[in-house]
N, CA, C and O atoms as a GROMACS GRO file, in nm:
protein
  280
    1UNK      N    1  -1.275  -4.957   2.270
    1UNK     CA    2  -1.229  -4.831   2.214
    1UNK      C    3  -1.332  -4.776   2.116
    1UNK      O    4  -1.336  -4.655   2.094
    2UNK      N    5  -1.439  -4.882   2.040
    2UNK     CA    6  -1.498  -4.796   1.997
    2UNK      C    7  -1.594  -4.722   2.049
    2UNK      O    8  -1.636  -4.634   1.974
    3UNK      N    9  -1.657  -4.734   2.184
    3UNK     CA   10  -1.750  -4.713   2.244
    3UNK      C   11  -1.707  -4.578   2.276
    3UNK      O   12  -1.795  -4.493   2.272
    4UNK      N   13  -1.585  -4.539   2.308
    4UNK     CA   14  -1.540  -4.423   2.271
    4UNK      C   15  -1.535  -4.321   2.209
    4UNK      O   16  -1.545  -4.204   2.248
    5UNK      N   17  -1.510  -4.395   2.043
    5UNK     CA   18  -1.506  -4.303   1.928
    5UNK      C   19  -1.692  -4.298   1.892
    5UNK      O   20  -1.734  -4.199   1.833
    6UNK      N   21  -1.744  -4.356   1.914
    6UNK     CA   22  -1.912  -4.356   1.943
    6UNK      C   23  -1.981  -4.244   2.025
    6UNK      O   24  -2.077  -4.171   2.000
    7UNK      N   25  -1.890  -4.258   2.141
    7UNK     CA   26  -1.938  -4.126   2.186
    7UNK      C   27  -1.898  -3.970   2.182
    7UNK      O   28  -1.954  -3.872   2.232
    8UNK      N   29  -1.779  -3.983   2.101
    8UNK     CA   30  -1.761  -3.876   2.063
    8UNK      C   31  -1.782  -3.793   1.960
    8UNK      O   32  -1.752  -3.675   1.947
    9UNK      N   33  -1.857  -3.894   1.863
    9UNK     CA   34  -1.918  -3.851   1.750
    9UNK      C   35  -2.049  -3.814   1.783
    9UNK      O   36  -2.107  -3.725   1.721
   10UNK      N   37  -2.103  -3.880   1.887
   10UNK     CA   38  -2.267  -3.875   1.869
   10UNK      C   39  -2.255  -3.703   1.966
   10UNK      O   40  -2.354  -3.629   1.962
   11UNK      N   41  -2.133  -3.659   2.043
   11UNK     CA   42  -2.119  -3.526   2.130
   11UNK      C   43  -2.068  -3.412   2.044
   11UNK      O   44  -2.087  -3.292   2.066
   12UNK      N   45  -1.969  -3.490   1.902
   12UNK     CA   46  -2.017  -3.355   1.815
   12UNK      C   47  -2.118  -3.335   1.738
   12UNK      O   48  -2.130  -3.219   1.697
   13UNK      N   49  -2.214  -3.429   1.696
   13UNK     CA   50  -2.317  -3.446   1.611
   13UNK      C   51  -2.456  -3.359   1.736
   13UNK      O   52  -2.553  -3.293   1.698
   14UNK      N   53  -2.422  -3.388   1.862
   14UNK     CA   54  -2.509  -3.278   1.919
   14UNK      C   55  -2.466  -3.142   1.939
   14UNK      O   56  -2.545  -3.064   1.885
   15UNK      N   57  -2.355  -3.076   2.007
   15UNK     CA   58  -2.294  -2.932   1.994
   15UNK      C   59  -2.281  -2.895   1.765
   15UNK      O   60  -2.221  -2.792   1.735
   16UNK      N   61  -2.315  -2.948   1.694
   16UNK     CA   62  -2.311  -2.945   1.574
   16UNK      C   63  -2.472  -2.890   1.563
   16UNK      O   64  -2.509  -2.786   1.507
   17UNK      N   65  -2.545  -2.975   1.623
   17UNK     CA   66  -2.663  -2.946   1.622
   17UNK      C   67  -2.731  -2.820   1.686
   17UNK      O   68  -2.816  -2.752   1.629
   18UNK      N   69  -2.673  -2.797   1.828
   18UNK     CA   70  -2.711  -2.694   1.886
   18UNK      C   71  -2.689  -2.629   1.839
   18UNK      O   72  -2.786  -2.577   1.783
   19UNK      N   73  -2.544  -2.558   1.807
   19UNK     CA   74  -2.426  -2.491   1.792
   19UNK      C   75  -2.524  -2.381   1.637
   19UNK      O   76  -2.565  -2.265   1.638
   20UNK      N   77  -2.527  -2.482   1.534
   20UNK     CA   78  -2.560  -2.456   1.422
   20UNK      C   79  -2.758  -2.432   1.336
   20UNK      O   80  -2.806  -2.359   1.250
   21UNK      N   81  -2.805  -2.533   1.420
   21UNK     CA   82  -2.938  -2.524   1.417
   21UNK      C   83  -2.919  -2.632   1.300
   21UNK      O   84  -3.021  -2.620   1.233
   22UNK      N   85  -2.865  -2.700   1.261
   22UNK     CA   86  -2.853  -2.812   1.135
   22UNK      C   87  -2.838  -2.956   1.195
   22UNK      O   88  -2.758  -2.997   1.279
   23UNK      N   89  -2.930  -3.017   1.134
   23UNK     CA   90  -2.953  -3.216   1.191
   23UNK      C   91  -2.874  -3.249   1.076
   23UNK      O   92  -2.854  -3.369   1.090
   24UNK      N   93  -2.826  -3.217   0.987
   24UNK     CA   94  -2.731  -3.298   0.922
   24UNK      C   95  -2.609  -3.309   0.950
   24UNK      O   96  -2.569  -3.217   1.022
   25UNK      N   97  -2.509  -3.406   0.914
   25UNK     CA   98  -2.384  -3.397   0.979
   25UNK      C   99  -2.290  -3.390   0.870
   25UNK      O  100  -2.270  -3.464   0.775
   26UNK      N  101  -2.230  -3.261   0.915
   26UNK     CA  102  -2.150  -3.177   0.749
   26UNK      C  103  -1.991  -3.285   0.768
   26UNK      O  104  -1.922  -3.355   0.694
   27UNK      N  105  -1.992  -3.246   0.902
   27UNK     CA  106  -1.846  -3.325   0.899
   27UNK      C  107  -1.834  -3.387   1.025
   27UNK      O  108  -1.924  -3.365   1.107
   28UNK      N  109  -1.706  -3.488   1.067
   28UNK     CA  110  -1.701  -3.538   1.180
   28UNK      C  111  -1.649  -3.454   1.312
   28UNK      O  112  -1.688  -3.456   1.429
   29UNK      N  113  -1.550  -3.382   1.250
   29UNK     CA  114  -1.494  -3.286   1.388
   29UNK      C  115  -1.417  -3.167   1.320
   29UNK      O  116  -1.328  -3.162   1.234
   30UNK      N  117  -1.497  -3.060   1.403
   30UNK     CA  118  -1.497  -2.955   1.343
   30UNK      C  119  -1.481  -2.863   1.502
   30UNK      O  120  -1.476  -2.907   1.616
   31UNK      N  121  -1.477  -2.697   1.442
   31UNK     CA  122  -1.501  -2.616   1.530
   31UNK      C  123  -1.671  -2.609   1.614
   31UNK      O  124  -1.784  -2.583   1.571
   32UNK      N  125  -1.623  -2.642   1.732
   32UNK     CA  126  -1.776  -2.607   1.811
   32UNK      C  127  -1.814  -2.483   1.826
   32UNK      O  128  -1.923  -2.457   1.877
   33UNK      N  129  -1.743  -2.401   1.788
   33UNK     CA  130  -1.830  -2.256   1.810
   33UNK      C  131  -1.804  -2.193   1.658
   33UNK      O  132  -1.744  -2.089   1.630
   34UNK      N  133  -1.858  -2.273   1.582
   34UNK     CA  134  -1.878  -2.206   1.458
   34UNK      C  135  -1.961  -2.184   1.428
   34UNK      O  136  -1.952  -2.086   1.355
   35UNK      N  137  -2.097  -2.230   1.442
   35UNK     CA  138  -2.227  -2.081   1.443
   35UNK      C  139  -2.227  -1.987   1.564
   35UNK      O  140  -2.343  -1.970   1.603
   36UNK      N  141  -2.159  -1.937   1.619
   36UNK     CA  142  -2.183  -1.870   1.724
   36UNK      C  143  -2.096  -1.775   1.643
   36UNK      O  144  -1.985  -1.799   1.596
   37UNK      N  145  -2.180  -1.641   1.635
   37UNK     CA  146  -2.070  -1.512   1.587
   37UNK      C  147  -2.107  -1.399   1.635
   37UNK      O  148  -2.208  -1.331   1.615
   38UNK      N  149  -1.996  -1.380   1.713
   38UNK     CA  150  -1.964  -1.249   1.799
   38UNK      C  151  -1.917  -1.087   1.705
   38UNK      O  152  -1.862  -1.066   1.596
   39UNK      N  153  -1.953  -1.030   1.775
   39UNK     CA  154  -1.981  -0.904   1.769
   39UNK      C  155  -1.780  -0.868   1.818
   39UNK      O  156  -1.714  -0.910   1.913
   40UNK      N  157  -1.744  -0.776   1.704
   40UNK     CA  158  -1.624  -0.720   1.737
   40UNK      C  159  -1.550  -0.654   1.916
   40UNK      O  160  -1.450  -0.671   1.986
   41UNK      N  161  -1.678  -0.575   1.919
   41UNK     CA  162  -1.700  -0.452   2.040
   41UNK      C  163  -1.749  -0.588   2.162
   41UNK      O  164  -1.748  -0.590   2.286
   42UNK      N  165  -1.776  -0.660   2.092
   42UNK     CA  166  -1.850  -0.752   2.246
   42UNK      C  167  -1.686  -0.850   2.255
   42UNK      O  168  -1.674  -0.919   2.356
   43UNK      N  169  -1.615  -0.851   2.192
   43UNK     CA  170  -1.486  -0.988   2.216
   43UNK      C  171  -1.408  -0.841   2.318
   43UNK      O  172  -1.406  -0.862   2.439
   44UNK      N  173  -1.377  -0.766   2.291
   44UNK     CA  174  -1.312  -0.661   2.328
   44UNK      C  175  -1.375  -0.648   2.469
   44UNK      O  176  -1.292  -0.654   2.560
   45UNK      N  177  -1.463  -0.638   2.495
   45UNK     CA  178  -1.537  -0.611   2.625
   45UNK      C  179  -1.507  -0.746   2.708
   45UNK      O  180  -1.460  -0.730   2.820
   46UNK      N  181  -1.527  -0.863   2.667
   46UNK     CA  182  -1.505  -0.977   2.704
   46UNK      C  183  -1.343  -0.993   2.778
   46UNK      O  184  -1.297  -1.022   2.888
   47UNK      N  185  -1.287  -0.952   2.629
   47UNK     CA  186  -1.124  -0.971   2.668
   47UNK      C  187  -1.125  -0.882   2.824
   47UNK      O  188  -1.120  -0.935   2.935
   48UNK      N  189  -1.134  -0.735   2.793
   48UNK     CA  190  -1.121  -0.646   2.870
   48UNK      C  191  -1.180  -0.672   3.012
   48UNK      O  192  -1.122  -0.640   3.115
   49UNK      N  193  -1.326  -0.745   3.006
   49UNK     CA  194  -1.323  -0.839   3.177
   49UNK      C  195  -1.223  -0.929   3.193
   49UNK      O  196  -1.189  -0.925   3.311
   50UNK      N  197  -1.164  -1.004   3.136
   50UNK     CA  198  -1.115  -1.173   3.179
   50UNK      C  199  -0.959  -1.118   3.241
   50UNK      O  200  -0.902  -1.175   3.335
   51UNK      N  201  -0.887  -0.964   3.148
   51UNK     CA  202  -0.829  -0.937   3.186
   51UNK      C  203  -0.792  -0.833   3.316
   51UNK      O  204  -0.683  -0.781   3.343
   52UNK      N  205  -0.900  -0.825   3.375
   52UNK     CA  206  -0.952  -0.733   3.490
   52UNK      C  207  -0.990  -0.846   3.639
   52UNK      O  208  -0.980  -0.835   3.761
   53UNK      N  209  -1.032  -0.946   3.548
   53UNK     CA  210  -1.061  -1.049   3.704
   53UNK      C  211  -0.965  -1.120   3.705
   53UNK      O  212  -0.991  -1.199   3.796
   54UNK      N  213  -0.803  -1.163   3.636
   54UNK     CA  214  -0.683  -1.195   3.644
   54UNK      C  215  -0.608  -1.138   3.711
   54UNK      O  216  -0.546  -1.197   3.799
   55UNK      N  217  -0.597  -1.030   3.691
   55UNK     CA  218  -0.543  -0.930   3.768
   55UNK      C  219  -0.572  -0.837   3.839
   55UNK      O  220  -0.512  -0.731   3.857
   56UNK      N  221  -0.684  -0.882   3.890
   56UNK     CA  222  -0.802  -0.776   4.004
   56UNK      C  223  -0.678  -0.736   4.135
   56UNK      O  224  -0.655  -0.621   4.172
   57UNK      N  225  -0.616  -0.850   4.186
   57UNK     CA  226  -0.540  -0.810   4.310
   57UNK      C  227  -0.433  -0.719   4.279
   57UNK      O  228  -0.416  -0.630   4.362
   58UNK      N  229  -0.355  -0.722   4.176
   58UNK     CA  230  -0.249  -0.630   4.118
   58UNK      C  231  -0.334  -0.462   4.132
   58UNK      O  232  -0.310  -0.369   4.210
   59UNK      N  233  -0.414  -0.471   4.046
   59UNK     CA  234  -0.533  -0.344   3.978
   59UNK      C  235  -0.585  -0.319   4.123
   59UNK      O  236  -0.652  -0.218   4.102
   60UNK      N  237  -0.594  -0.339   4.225
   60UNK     CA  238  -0.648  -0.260   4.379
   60UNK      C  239  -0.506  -0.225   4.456
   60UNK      O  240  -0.497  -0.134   4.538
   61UNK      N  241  -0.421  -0.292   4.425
   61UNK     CA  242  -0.297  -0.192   4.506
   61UNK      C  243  -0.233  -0.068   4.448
   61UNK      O  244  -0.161   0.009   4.511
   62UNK      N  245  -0.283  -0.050   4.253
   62UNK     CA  246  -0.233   0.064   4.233
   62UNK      C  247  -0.298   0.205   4.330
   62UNK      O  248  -0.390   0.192   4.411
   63UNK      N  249  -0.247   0.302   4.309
   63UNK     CA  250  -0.274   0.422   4.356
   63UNK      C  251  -0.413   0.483   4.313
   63UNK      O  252  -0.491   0.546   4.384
   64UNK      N  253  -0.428   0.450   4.180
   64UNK     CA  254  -0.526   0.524   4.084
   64UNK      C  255  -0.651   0.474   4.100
   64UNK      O  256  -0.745   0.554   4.094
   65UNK      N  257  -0.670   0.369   4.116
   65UNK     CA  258  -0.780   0.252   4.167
   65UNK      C  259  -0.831   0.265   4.346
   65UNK      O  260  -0.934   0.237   4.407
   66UNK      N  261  -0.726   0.310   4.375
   66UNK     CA  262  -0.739   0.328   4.551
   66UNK      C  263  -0.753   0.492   4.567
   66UNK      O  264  -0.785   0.518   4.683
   67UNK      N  265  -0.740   0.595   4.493
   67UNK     CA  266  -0.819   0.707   4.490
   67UNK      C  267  -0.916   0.704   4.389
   67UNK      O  268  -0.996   0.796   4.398
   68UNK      N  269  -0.937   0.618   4.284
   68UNK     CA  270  -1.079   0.644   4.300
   68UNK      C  271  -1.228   0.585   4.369
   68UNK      O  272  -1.346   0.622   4.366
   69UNK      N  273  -1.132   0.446   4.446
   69UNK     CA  274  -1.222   0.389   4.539
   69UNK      C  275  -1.342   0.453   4.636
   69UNK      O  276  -1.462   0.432   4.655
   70UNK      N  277  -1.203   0.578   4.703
   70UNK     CA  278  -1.198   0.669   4.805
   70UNK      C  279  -1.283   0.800   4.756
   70UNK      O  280  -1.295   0.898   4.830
   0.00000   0.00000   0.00000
């Protein structure tokens, strides 16, 4: 079991590393995307795909989507 907790330290101590650009190790387990900071207008755009390729098959049988296909 510890070979375990071994490797899961040494996998946040690297995404810590990438993640942040810092070789020191602030803490043991933390958020992995906490140097990564997004742009307001870019999460919105994001959302606004994920919710478009979820429901792509719904969104082509409306009417409005199929005249403006046409």
């Amino acid at each position: 079991m510890d070979y375990f907790f071994d490797s899961v330290e040494k996998a946040t101590t690297f995404f810590n590393t990438v993640f942040t650009g810092k070789d020191e190790k602030e803490e043991g387990f933390g958020n992995l995307f906490g140097g990564l900071h997004f742009n307001e207008s870019c999460m919105i755009i994001t959302i606004l795909f994920l919710i478009i390729f979820i429901y792509k098959e719904e969104l082509m049988k409306t009417k409005l989507i199929k005249d403006l296909v046409k």
